[in-house]
N, C-alpha and C positions, 0 to 999 in steps of 0.2 A: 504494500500500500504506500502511494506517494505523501508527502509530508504534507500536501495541500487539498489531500482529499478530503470530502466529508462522509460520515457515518451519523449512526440514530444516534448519538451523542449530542450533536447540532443541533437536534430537533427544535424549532422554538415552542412549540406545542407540550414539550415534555414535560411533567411537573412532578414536585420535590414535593414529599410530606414533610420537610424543615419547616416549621414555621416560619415565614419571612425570607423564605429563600425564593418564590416565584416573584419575576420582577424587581430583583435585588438591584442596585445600581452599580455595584459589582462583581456580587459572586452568587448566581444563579447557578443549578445545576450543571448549567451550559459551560460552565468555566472550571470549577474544580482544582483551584492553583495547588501549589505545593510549598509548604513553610515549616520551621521550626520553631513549637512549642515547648511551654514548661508550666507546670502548676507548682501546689504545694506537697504534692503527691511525689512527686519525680523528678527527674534530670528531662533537658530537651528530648521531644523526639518528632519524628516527621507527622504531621499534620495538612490538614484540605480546611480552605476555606469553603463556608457553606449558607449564603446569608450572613446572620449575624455571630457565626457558630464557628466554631473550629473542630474539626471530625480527627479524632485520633487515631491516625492510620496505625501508627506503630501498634495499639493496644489491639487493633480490628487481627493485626497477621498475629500477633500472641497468641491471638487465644482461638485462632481458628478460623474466624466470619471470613477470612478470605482463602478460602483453603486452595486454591492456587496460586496464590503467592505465599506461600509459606516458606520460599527459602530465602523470603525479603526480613526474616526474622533481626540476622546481624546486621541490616543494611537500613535500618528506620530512626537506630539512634544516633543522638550527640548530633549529628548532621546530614546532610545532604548528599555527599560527594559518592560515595559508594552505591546509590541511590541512581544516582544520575549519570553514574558510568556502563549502568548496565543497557541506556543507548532508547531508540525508542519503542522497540516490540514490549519492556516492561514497563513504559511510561503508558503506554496505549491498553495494556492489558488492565493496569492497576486502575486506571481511566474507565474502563467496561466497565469493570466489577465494583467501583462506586458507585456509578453512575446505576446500576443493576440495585443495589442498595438502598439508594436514596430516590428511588424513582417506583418502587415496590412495597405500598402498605405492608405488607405479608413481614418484611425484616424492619419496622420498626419500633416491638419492641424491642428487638436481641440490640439494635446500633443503638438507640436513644441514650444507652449511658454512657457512649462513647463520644458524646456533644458535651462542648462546654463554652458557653458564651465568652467571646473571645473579648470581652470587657476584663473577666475574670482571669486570663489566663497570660502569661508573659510572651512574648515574642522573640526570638532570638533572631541574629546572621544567619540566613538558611545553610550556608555552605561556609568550611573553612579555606580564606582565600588563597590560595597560593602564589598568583600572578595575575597583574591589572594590566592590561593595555588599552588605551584611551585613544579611539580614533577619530577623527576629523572629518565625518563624511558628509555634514549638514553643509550643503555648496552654497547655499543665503546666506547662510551663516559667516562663510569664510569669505565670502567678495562684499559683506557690509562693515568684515572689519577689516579686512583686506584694504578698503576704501581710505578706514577713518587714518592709516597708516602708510596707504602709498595706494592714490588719489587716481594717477597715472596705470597703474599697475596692479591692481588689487587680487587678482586670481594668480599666483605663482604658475608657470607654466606645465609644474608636474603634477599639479594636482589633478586634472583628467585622463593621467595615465593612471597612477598609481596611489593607493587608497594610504593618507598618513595616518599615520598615530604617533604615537611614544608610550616609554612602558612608564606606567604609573605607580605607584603605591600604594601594596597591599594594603599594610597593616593599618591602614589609618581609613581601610572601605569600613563603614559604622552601618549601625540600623537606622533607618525614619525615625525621628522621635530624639537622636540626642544633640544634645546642644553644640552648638557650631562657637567655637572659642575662636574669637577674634586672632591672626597669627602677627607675629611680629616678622619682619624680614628689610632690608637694605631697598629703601625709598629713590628713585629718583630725585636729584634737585639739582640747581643752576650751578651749584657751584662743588658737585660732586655728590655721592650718595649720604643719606642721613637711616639710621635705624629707629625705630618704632612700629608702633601695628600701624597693618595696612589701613588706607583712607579709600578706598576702594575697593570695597569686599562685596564680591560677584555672584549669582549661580550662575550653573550651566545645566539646560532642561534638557537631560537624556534619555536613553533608552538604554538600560541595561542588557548585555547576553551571558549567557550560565553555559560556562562551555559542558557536553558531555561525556561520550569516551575519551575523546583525545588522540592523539597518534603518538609511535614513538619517534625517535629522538634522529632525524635524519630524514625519516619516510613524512613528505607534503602531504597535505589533502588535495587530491584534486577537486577542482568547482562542482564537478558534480555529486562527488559525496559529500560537501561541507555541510549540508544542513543535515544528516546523522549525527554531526557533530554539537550543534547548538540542542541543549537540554531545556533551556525556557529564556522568558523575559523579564525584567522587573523595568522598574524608572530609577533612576541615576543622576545623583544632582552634583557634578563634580565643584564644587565652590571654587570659586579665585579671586587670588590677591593681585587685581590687571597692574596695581602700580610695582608692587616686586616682580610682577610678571614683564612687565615695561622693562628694567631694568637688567634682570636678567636671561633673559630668553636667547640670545644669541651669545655664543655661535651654538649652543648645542637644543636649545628648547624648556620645557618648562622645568620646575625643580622645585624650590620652597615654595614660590604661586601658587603651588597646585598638591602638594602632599602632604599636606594641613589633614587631610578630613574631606572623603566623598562620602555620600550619602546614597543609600539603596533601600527601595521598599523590600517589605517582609517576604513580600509572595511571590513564587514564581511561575508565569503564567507559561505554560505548558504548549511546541509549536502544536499540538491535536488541537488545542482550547481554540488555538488564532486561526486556524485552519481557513473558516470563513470569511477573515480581513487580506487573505493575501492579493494581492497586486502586481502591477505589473513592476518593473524594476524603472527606475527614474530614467522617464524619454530623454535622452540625449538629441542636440541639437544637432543640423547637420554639421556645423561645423566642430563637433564635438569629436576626437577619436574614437575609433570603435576600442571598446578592452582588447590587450591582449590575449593571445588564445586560451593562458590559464586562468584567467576570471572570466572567460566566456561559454555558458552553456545555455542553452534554449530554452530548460526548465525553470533555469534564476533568472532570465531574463523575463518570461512570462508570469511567473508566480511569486520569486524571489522581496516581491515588495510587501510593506503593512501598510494597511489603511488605518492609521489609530487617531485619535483626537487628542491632542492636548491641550495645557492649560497651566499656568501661573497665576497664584494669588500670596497675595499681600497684605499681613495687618501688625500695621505698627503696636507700639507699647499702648501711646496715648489714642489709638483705635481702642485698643484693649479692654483701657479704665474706663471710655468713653463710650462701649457699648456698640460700639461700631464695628458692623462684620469685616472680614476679609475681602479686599479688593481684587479684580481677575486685572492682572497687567497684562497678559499675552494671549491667543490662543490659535495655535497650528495645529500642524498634522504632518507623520513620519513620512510621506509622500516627498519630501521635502531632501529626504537621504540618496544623495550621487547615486553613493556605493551600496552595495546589500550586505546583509551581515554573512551571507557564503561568499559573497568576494575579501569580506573580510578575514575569514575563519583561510579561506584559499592562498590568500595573501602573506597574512602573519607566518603560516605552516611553508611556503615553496623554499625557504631556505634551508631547512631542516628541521625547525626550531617544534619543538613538543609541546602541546597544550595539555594541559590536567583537568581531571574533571575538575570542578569547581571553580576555575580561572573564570576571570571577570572580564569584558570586554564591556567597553562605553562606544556609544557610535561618535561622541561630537554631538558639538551646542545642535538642536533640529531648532530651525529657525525657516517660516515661511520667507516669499517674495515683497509680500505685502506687509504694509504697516500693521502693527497691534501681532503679525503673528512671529516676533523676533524671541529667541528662546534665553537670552541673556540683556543684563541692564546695560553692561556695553554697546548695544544695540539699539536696544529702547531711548535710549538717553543719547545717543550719538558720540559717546568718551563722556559720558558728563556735560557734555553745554546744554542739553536740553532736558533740564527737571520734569520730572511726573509729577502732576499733582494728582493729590490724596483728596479722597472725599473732606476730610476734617479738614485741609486745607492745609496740610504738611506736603510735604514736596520729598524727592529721592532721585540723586544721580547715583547712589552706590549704597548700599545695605550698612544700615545703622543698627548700634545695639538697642537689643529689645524687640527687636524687626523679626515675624516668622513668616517664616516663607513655606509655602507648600505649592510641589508640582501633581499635575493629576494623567491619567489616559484612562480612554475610551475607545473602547473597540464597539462600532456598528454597521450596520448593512441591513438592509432591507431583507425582511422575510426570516432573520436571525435575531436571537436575543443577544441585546448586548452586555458585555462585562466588560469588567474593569478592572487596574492594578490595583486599587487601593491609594493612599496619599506617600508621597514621599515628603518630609519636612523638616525644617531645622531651624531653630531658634537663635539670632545671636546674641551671644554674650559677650563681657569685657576681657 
C-alpha cells in the first residue's frame, strides 16, 4: 500500500464512542496521533490522542486488547524510537486495531479504563532526540528575507538546486509548554560587538518530521523510498536570536541564534492520518531547474506535498491581566515548501550520512506569498521598521518578555474530517 493511499480509516462518516471525540478540532478518530505519557501510576509510555483523552497504548499490548501486536510489548515505553523504527506496516497495523476499538460499542467497556483525560495526565518528548537538522525549504520565506538583506539578490542561486539546512541542536528540542529563556549572545553595534540578551527574539513556524527506520551509515535513501522513512509530523517552533544571528552567521551559518531552545508539539501525526492532505509537490516555475535525478520521482512529485493550514497567535502579558484573548499575526499553509520532506530525507542521506529513528528534521520558516501569511516577525515587521499593532494598543517588532506565542495546523479537505496537531507554545521569560 502507497503512503498516500486511503483506507476505512479516513472515513469521515466513522464514529468514536469517546465522548467528545466526533468532531474534535483535532483528534477525531480520523487522526489517532502518537505521544508520550505519564501519570501518577507510572513512568512514560506510548499513548493516542483521542478527543479530549489520551488512550494508553502501552497498557492496551500489556494486557492483551491488542493481541496482534503483542511483540510491541518492549517497544511502548520510556519513548518512541523503537516504536517508530519498526517502519510503516506497524504504524498502519497498530492504526486498524485502534481505530477497530474505538469505532466498536462491543470493546468499550474492556478500553474505557484505558482513557484518561489528558488535562490529568503529563506529556513528555515523544522521542529521545539524537540528531536535529533544520532545513530551509519555505522559498517566501527565504526571498522576503533574502530581500530585507541583499535587495538586488535575495534568492542565492543554489537554492533551487539543492535543499539547505544545517544541523541543529538536539538537546535543547523541549516540549510545547516550556518556557523560552530569553538567550544572551554577542550583539551587533557601530563600533564592534556588545554582549547581552538578544533584542530581537524570533519564532520560526515549522513543521516538524520524526524520522523512522533510518538507513545505515554509507547506504543513501533513494527518493523513492524516502517517505518509509518519515514516521510522522509535529509543529516546530525553532526560536531566534536574528541580532546574534546578524552577527554571527557567516562564514559558516547559525550557532548561538539558534540553539537556545526549539520547541515541538507533543503529538505525532502519523503519514496514514495525513494520507488525505497530500499534494502535489510545489509547481516550479519555468524558469525554475528541474531536481536533479536523485530528488526526482513521479510519486513525490504528485503526492509528495501537504495541504495543512497554519497559524500564529499572540498574547502579550498586559493582554493577559487585561483579559484580552490571543491575537492571530499570520496565517499560511505548507503549500508554500520548495522542497518535500522525501527530497529532504533523499538529500541529507546521498552522502552516506545515517539517520536514526527518532532524529528530528525542521523544514524552515513556511511563510506564504502574500501578506498576513509570513511565518516569522522578521517578516511581519520587515527587520523591525514596521511595528504590529496589538489590539490593547501595544505594538511588537521582536518578542518581549511575558509574550506567549503559540503556532497551530490544520489539516482539511473536502468530504474528510479534519484534524489537527495540537498547539505548539512558548512563553518568554527574562
Amino acid at each position: 500500500m502507497s503512503w498516500f493511499e486511503l483506507d476505512h480509516t479516513h472515513d469521515a462518516g466513522a464514529r468514536c464512542w469517546v465522548e467528545g471525540a466526533d468532531g474534535h478540532e483535532s483528534f477525531p478518530v480520523q487522526n489517532l496521533p502518537l505521544g508520550l505519557f505519564s501519570d501518577g501510576d507510572s513512568g512514560p509510555r506510548v499513548g493516542v490522542a483521542i478527543g479530549g483523552f489520551v488512550l494508553d497504548v502501552a497498557g492496551l499490548v500489556d494486557t492483551g486488547l491488542l493481541p496482534d501486536l503483542d511483540y510491541l510489548t518492549y517497544m511502548v515505553h520510556e519513548r518512541l524510537n523503537e516504536l517508530l523504527a519498526l517502519g510503516s506496516l506497524t504504524r498502519r497495523a497498530l492504526r486498524h486495531s485502534l481505530f477497530a476499538l474505538l469505532t466498536d460499542r462491543r470493546h468499550e467497556a474492556a478500553v474505557t479504563p484505558f482513557l484518561s483525560p489528558v488535562v490529568e495526565v503529563d506529556l513528555h518528548l515523544p522521542c529521545e532526540v539524537g540528531d536535529y537538522t533544520d532545513f530551509y525549504a519555505g522559498i517566501h520565506h527565504a526571498t522576503k528575507v533574502g530581500k530585507l538583506f541583499r535587495p538586488d539578490n535575495p534568492l542565492l542561486p543554489n537554492y533551487r538546486h539543492v535543499p539547505i539546512g544545517y544541523h541543529g541542536r538536539a538537546s535543547s528540542v523541549v516540549l510545547s509548554g516550556t518556557p523560552v529563556k530569553r538567550p544572551m549572545g554577542q550583539l551587533p553595534g557601530a563600533d564592534g560587538p556588545r554582549f547581552g540578551p538578544t533584542e530581537r527574539l524570533d519564532l520560526e513556524l515549522e513543521l516538524g518530521v520524526w524520522i523512522g527506520p533510518g538507513n545505515s551509515l554509507g547506504c543513501p535513501v533513494p527518493i523513492a523510498e524516502a517517505a518509509e522513512h518519515v514516521a510522522g509530523f509535529c509543529l516546530l517552533n525553532d526560536w531566534s536570536a536574528r541580532d546574534v544571528q546578524a552577527w554571527e552567521y557567516q562564514p559558516l551559518g547559525p550557532f548561538l541564534a539558534k540553539n537556545f531552545q526549539t520547541s515541538v508539539s507533543p503529538w505525532i501525526l502519523t503519514p496514514e492520518a495525513l494520507a488525505p492532505f497530500r499534494g502535489p509537490a510545489f509547481a516550479r516555475g519555468a524558469e525554475d531547474p528541474a531536481p536533479l535525478p536523485y530528488l526526482l520521482d513521479a510519486e513525490d512529485q504528485a503526492h509528495g506535498g501537504l495541504r495543512l493550514e497554519l497559524g500564529v497567535w499572540l498574547q502579550t502579558r498586559a493582554m493577559r491581566e487585561a483579559g484580552i484573548p490571543e491575537t492571530r499575526l499570520s496565517a499560511g499553509g505548507t503549500d508554500a515548501l520548495y522542497w518535500t520532506v522525501q527530497q529532504m530525507v533523499a538529500h541529507h542521506t546521498v552522502g552516506g550520512c545515517n539517520l536514526m529513528p527518532g532524529d528530528l528534521f525542521g523544514t524552515g520558516t513556511v511563510s506564504g506569498e502574500a501578506a498576513g501569511t509570513e511565518g516569522s516577525l522578521l517578516e511581519l515587521t520587515e527587520g523591525g521598521k514596521r511595528p504590529l499593532a496589538l489590539p490593547n494598543g501595544e505594538t511588537r517588532t521582536f518578542l518581549q518578555d511575558g509574550d506567549r506565542l503559540r503556532i497551530s495546523a490544520t489539516a482539511r479537505r473536502e468530504g474528510f474530517a479534519a484534524i489537527g496537531f495540537g498547539d505548539c507554545v512558548g512563553e518568554i521569560i527574562a
